[in-house]
N, CA and C atoms as an extended XYZ file, in Angstrom:
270
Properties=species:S:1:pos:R:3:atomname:S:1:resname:S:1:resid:I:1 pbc="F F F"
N         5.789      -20.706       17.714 N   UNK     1
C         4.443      -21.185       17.466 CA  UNK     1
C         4.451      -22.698       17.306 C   UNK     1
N         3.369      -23.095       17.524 N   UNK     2
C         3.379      -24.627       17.538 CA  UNK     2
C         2.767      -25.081       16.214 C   UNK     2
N         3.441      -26.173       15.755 N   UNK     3
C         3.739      -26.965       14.348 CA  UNK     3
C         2.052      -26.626       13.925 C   UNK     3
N         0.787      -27.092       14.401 N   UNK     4
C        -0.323      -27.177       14.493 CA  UNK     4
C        -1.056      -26.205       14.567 C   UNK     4
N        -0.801      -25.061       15.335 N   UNK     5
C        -1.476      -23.867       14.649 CA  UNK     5
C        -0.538      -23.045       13.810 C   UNK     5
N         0.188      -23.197       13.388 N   UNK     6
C         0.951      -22.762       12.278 CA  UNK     6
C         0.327      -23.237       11.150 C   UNK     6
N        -0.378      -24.182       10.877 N   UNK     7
C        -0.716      -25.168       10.178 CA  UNK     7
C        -2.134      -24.994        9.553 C   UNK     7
N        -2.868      -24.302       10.733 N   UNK     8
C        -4.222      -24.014       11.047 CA  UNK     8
C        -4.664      -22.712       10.481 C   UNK     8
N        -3.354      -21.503       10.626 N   UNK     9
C        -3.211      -20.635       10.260 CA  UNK     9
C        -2.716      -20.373        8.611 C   UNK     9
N        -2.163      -21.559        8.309 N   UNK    10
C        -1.780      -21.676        6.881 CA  UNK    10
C        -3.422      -22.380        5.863 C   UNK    10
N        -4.001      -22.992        6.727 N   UNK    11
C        -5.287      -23.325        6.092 CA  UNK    11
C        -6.309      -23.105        5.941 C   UNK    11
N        -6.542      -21.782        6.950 N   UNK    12
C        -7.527      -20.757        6.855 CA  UNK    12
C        -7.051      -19.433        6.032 C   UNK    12
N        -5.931      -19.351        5.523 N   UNK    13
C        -5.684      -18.449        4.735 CA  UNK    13
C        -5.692      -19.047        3.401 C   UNK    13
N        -5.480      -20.101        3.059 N   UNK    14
C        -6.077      -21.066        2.031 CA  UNK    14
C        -7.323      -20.911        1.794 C   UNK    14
N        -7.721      -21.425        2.364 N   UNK    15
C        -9.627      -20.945        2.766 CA  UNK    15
C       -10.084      -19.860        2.503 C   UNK    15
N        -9.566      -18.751        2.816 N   UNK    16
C       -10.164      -17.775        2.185 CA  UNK    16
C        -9.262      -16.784        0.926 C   UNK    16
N        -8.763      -17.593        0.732 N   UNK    17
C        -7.748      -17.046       -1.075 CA  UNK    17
C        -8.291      -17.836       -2.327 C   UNK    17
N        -9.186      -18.446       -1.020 N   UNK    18
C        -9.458      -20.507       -2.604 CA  UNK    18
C       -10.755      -19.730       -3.287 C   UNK    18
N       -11.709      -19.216       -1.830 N   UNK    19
C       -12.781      -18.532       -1.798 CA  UNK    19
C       -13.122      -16.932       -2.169 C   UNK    19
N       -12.068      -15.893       -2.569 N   UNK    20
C       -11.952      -15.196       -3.131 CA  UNK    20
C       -12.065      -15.651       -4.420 C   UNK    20
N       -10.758      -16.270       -4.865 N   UNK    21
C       -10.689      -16.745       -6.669 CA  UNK    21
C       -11.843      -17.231       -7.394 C   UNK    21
N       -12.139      -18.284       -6.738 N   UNK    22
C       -13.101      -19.138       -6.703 CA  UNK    22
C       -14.118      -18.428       -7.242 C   UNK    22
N       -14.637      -17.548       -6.537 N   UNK    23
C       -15.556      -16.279       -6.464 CA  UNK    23
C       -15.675      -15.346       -7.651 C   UNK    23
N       -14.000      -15.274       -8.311 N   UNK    24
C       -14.498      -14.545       -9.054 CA  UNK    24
C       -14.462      -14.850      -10.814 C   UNK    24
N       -14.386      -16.481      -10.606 N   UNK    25
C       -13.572      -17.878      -11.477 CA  UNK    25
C       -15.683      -17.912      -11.267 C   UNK    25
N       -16.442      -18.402      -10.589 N   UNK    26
C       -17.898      -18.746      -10.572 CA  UNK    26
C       -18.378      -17.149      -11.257 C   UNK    26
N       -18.110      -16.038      -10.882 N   UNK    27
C       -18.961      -15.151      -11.520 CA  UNK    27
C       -18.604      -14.848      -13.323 C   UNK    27
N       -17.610      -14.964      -13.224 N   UNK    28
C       -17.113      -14.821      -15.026 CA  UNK    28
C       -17.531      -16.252      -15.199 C   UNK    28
N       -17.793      -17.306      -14.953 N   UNK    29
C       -18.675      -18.437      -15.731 CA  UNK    29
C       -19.733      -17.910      -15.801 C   UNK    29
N       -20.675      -17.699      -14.619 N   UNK    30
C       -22.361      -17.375      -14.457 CA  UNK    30
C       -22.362      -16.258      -15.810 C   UNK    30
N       -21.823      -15.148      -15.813 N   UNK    31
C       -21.851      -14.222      -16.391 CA  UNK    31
C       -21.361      -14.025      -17.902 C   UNK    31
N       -20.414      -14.931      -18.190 N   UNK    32
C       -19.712      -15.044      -19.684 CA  UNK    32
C       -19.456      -14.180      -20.055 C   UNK    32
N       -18.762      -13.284      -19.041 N   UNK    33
C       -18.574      -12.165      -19.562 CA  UNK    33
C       -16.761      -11.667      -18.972 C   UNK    33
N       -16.257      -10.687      -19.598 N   UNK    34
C       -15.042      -10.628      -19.207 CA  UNK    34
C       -14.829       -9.378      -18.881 C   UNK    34
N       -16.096       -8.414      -18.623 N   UNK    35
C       -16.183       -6.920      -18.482 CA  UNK    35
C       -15.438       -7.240      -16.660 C   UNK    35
N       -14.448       -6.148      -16.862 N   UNK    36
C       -14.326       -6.053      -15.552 CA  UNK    36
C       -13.131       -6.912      -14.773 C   UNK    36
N       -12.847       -7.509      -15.701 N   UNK    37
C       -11.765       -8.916      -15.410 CA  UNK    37
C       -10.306       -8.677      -16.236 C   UNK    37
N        -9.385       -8.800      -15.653 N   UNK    38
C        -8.328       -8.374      -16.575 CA  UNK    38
C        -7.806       -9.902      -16.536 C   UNK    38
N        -7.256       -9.879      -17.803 N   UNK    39
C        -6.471      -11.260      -18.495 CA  UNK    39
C        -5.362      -11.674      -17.762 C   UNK    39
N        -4.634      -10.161      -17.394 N   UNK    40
C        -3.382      -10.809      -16.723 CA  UNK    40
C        -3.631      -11.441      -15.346 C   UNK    40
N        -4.702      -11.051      -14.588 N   UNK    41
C        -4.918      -11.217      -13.214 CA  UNK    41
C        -4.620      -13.440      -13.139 C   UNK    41
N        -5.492      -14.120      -13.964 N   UNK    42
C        -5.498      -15.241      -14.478 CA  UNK    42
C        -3.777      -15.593      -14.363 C   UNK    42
N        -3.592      -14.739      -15.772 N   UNK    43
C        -2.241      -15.402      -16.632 CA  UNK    43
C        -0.906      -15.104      -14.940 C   UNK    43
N        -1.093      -13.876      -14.422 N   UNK    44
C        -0.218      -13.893      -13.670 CA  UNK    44
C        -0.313      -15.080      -12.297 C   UNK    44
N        -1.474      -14.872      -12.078 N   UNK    45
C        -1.504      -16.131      -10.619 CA  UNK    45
C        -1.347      -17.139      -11.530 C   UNK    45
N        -1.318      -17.775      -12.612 N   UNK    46
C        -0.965      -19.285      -12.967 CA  UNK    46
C         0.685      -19.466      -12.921 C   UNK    46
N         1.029      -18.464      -13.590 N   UNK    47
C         2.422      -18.543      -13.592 CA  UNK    47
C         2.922      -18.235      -11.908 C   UNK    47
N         2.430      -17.097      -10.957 N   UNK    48
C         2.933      -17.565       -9.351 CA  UNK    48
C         2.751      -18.479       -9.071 C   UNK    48
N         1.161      -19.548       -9.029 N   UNK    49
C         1.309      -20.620       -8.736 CA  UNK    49
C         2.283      -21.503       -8.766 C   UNK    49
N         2.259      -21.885      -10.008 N   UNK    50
C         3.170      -22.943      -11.024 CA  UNK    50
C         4.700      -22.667      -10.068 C   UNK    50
N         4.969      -21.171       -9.765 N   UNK    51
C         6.792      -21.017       -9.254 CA  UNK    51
C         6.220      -21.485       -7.782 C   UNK    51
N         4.795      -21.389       -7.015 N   UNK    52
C         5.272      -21.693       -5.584 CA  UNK    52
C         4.847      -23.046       -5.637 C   UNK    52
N         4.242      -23.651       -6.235 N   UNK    53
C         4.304      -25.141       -6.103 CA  UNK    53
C         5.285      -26.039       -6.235 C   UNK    53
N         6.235      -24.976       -7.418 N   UNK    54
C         7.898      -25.749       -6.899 CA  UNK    54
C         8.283      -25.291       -5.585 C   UNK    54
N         8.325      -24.268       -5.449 N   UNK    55
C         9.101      -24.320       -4.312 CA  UNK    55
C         8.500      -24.508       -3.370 C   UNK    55
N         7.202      -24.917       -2.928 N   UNK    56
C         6.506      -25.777       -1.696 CA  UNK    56
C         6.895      -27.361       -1.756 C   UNK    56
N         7.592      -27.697       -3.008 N   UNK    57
C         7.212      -29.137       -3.326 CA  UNK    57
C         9.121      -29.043       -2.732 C   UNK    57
N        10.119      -28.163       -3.012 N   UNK    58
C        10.974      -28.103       -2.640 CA  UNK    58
C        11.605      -28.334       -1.397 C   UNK    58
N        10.283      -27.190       -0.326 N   UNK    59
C        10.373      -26.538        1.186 CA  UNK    59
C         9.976      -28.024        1.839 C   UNK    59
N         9.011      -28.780        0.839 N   UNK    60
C         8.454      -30.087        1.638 CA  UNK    60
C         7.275      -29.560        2.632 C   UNK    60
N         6.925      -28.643        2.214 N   UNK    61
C         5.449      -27.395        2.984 CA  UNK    61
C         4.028      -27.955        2.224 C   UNK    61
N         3.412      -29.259        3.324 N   UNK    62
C         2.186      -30.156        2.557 CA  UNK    62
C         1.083      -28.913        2.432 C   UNK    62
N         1.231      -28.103        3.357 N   UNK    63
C         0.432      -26.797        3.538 CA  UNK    63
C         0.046      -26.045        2.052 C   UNK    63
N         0.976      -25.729        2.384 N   UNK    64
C         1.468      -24.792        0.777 CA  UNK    64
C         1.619      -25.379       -0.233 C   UNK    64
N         1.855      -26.784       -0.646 N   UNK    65
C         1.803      -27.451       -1.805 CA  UNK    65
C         0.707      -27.326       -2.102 C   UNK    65
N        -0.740      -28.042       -1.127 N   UNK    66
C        -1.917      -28.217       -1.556 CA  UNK    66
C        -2.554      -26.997       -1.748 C   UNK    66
N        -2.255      -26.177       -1.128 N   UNK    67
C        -2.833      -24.494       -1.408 CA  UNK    67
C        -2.830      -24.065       -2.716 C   UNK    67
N        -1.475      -24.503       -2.776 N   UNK    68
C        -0.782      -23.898       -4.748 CA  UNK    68
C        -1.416      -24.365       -5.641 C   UNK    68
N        -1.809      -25.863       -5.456 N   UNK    69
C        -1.914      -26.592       -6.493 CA  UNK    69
C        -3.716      -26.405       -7.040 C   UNK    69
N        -4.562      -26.157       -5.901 N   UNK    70
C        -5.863      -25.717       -6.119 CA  UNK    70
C        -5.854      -24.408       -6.674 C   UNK    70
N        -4.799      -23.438       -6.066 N   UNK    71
C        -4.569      -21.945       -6.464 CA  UNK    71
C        -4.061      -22.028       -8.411 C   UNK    71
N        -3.811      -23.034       -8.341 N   UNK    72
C        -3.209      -23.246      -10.323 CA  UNK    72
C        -4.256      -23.611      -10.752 C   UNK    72
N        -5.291      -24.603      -10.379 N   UNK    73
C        -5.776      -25.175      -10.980 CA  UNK    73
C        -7.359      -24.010      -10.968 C   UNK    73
N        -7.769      -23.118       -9.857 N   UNK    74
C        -8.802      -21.977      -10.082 CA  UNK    74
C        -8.203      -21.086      -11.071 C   UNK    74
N        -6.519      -20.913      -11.472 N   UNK    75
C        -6.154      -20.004      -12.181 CA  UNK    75
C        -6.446      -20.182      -13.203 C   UNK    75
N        -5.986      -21.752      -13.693 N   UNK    76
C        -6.245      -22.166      -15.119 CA  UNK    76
C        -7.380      -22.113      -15.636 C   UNK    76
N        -8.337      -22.383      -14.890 N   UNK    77
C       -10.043      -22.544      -14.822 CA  UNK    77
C       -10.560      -20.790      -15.602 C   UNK    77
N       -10.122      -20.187      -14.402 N   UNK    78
C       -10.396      -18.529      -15.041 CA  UNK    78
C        -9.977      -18.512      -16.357 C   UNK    78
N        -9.103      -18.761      -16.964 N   UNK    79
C        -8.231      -18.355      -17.583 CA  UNK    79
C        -8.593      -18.616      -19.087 C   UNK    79
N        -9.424      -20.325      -19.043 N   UNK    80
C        -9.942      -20.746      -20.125 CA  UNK    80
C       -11.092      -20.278      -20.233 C   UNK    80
N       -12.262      -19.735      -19.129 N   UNK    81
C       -13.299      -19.048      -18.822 CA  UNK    81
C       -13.164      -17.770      -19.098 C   UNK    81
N       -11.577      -17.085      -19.314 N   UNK    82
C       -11.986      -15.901      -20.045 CA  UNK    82
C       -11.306      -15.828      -21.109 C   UNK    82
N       -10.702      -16.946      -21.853 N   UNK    83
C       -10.494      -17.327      -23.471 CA  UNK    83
C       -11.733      -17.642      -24.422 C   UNK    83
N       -12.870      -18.124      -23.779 N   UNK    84
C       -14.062      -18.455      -24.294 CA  UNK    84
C       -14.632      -17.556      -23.747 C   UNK    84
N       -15.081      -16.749      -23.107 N   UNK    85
C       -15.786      -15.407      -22.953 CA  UNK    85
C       -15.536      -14.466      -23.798 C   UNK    85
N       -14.415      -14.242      -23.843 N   UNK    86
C       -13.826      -13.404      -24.888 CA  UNK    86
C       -14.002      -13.370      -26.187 C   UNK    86
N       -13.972      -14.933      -26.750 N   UNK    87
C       -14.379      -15.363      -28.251 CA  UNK    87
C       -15.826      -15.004      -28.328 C   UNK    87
N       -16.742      -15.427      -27.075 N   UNK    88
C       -18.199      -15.382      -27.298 CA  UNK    88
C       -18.301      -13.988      -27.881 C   UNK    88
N       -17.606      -12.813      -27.296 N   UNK    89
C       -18.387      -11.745      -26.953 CA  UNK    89
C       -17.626      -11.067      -28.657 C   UNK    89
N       -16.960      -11.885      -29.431 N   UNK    90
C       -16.640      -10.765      -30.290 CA  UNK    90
C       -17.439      -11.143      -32.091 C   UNK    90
């Protein structure tokens, strides 16, 4: 495959993993609510992130670095969004 759609193919799957999370990181804000949302889902993609951003930052994969690093940073986002949801609701 060529360097460029390899590339293309790595950033449309970005695109729609950013846009899943994203998705469900905007509805537990809108909603303040944590029905339906499990804690680990958060806690576990921060911690995958966090291991593939080393090792993208390792591979030298600009692809996958920048993927990870938005993918940590929607994780973290959820994560405090359902630490304060959680407090609200008790």
């Amino acid at each position: 495959m060529k360097p460029e759609l390899t590339d293309l193919i790595g950033w449309g799957a970005t695109i729609v993993l950013l846009l899943t999370i994203s998705s469900q990181v905007y509805q537990q804000w809108r909603s303040r609510s944590t029905q339906g949302v499990s804690h680990w889902l958060f806690a576990g993609q921060l911690l995958a992130s966090a291991g593939f951003v080393t090792y993208s930052l390792l591979q030298g994969d600009v692809v996958f670095v920048v993927s990870n690093v938005f993918l940590l940073f929607t994780a973290l986002l959820g994560q405090i969004l359902y630490l304060r949801n959680r407090r609200a609701q008790r």
